[in-house]
N, C-alpha and C positions, 0 to 999 in steps of 0.2 A: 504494500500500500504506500508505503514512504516511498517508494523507488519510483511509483508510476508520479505520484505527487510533484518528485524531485524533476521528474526527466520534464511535464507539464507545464512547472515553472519557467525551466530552463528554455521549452518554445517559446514562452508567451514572451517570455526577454528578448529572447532572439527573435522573433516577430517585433517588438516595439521598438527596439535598437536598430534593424533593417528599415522600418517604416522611417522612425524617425533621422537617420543620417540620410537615407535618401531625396527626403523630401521639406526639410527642415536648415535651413543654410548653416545658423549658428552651431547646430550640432554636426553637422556635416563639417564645418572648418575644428571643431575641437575635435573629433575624432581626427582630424587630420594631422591636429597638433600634436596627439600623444602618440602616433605613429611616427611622427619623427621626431619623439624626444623619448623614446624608449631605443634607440641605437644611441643617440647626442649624448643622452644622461648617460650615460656608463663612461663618456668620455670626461663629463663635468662632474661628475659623482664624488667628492671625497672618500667617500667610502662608499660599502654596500648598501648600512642605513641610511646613508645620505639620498641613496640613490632612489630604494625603497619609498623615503620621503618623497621627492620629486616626481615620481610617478605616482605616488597615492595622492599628491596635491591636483597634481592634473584630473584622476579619478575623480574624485571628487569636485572637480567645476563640471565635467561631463553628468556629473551623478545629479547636480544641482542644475545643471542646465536642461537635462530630461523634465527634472521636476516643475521648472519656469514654464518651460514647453506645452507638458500636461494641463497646469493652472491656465494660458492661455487658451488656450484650446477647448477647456472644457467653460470657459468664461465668454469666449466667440460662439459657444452652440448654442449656451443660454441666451446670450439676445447680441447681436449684432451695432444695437443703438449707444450712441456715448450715453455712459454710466457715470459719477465720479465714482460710486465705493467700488465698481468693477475696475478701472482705471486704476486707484488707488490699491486694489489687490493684485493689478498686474506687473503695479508697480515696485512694490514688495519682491516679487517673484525677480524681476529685476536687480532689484538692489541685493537678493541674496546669492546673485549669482558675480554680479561685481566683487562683494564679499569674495567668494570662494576664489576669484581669479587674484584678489590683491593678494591674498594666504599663498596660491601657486606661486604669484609673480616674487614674493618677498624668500617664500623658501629657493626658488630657484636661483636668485640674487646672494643672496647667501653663499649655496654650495658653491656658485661662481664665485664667489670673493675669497673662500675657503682656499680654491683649489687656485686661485693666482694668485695665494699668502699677501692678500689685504685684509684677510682678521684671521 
């Protein structure tokens, strides 16, 4: 039962992750970002954990930016027409994806500053 469960999930991901890089620009250019900072990183990586980090920060604006994606979307089926509190929740969805990308952009700053012994 857990296995059919497991393998169910892992389509429906993989169905929403297809869906959404294909058709969705901003995730489309993040998934492109951590495809090429999954070879980069290993060059800029202090270390292993460093590198670990750097790629889990990327993950995570892709993780958050799915979730933006979702909130608009499910806010454009409900009604079409300017909202403020719908606006204002799109807005949010927004700003937590800025969030996640200033956290990617400071750790990756970091590991670069590490590895050209500027701290």
């Amino acid at each position: 039962m857990a296995v059919k469960r497991l393998y169910s999930a892992t389509v429906n991901s993989l169905r929403g992750f297809g869906y959404g890089v294909r058709r969705e620009p901003a995730l489309r250019e993040e998934t492109i970002t951590l495809a090429l900072a999954l070879p980069f990183g290993l060059l800029v990586a202090p270390s292993p954990a460093w590198y670990v980090a750097m790629i889990g920060a990327l993950l995570v604006v892709l993780a958050v930016e799915f979730l933006n994606t979702a909130i608009e979307k499910l806010a454009d089926y409900i009604t079409r027409e300017q909202h403020l509190e719908i606006r204002r929740i799109k807005d949010f969805g927004s700003a937590a994806v800025f969030c996640a990308i200033s956290l990617a952009g400071l750790i990756w700053l970091a590991a670069i500053a590490i590895r050209c012994g500027l701290i």
